[in-house]
C-alpha positions in Angstrom: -25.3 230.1 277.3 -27.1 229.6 274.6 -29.7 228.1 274.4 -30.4 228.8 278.1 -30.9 225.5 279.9 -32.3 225.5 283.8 -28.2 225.1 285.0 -27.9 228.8 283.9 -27.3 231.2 286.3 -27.0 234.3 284.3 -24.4 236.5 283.4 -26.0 240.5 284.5 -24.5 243.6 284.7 -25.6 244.3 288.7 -26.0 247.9 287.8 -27.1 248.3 284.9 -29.8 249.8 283.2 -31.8 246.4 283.3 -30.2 245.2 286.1 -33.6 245.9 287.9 -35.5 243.5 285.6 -32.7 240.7 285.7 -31.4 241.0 289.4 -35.6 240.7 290.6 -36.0 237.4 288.4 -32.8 236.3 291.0 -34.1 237.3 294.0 -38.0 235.8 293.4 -36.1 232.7 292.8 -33.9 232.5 295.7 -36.7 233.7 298.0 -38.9 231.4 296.9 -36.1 228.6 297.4 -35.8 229.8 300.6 -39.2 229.2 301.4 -39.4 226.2 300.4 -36.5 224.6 302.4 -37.5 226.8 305.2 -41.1 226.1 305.7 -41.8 223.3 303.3 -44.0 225.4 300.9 -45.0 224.2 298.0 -44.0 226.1 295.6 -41.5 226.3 292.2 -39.9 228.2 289.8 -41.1 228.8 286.3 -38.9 230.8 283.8 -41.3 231.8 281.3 -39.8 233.1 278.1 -41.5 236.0 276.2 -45.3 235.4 275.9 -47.6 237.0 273.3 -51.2 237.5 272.2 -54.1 239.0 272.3 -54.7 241.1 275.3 -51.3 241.9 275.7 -51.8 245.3 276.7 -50.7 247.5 273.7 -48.7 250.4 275.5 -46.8 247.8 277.6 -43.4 248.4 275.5 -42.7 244.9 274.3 -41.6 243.8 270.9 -44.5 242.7 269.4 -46.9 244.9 271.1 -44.9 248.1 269.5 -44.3 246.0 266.3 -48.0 245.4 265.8 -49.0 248.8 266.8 -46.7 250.7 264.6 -48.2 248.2 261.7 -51.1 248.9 262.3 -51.1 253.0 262.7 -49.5 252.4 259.2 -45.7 254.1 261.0 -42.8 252.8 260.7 -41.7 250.0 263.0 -39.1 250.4 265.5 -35.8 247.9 265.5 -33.1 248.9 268.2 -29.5 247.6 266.7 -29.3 245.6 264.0 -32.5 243.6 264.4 -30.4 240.4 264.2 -30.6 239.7 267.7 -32.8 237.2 268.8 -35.7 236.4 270.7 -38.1 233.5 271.1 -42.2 234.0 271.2 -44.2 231.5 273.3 -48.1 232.1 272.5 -50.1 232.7 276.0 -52.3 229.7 275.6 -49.3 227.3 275.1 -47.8 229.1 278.1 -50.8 228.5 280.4 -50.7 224.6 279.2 -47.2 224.4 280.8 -48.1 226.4 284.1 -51.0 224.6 284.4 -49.2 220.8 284.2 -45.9 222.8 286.3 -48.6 223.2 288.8 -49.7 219.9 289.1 -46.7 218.3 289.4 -44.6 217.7 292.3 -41.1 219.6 290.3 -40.0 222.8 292.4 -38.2 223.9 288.6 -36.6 225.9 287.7 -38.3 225.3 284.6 -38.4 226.9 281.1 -41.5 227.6 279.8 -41.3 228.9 276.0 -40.7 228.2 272.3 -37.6 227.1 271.5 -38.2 228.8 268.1 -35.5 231.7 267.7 -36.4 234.5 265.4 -34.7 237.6 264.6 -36.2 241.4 265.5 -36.6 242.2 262.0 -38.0 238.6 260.6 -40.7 239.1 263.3 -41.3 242.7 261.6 -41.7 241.5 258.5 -43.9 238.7 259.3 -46.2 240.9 261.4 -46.3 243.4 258.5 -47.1 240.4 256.0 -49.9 239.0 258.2 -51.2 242.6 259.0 -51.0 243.3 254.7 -49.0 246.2 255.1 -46.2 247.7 253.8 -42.7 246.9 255.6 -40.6 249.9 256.6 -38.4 249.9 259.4 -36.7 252.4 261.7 -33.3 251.6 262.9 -32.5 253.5 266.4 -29.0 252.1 268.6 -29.5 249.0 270.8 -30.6 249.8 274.9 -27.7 248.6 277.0 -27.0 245.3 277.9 -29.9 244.1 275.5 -29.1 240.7 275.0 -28.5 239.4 271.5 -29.6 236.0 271.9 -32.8 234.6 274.0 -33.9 230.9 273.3 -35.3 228.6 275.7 -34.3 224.9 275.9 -37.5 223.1 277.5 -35.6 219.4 277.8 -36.6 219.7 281.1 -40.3 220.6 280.8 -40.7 218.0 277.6 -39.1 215.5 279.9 -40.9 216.2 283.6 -45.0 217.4 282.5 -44.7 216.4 278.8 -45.2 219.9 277.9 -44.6 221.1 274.6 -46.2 224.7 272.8 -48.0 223.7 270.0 -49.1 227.4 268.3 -47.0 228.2 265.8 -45.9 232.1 265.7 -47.7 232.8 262.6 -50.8 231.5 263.8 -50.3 233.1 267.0 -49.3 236.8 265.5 -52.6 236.4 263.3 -55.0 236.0 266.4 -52.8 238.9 268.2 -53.3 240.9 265.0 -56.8 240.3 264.5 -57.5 241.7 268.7 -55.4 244.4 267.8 -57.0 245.6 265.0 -60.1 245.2 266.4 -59.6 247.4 269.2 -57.2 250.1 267.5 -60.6 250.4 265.4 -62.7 251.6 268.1 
């Protein structure tokens, strides 16, 4: 489905080589469901969409972590596939906003949290190269299994129920990620 509103169920591959990663998302949610009709705990379920900026640990694997990295060490960046497919970059302060008004309301979710911005692999390369003022070159390597090709968040539902919205655009937020990262790749 895309984009991916709350109704989605998903659509894994049960033994794949994410199938860890996807088939844990479904099980916090249904134990925490659980719990909550069980024992009346108050609790919910946020789906938070990728999050970025500074801090995010630089080894950790993730897009732009590795894109900004490999920018920054002056190598070239990394693109599995094409770099078509898509993903969607919700800046950490924004995110915190929405968990912060998710946990004050009474909503048990689900609930997307995330920008509904879609960008492809290789636009965010060359933006992170433009706003690191470096030169652009790109290594192609095949696409990991089951990758999906398209990830965008529709936040109806969180506009709607805590009035939430992410307000930090993604160049503003790659330029304060950048600007951590460099300052610690310096030391």
């Amino acid at each position: 489905m895309h984009p991916q509103t709350e109704d989605y169920w998903g659509n894994t591959n049960p033994i794949g080589v994410r199938s860890c990663y996807d088939e844990a998302k479904r099980f916090g949610e249904a134990l925490t469901m659980a719990y909550v009709r069980t024992h009346s705990t108050n609790a919910g379920i946020v789906r938070v969409f990728n999050t970025y900026g500074p801090r995010l640990d630089p080894t950790d694997g993730r897009v732009i972590s590795n894109l900004i990295v490999q920018s920054l060490s002056n190598v070239p960046q990394t693109i599995f596939g094409s770099g078509q497919q898509t993903r969607s970059f919700c800046f950490v302060s924004d995110l915190v906003e929405g968990l912060v008004r998710f946990a004050a309301s009474s909503s048990t979710g689900p609930l997307n949290l995330g920008n509904p911005r879609e960008t492809t692999i290789l636009e965010l390369a060359r933006l992170i190269s433009s706003i690191a003022g470096v030169d652009h070159e790109v290594e192609f390597h095949d696409i990991p299994e089951d990758d999906p090709q398209r990830r965008q968040p529709d936040i109806t539902r969180a506009v709607e129920t805590i009035g939430w919205r992410p307000v930090v655009s993604l160049e503003s937020g790659l330029a304060q990620t950048i600007k951590w990262y460099r300052e610690r790749l310096s030391r």
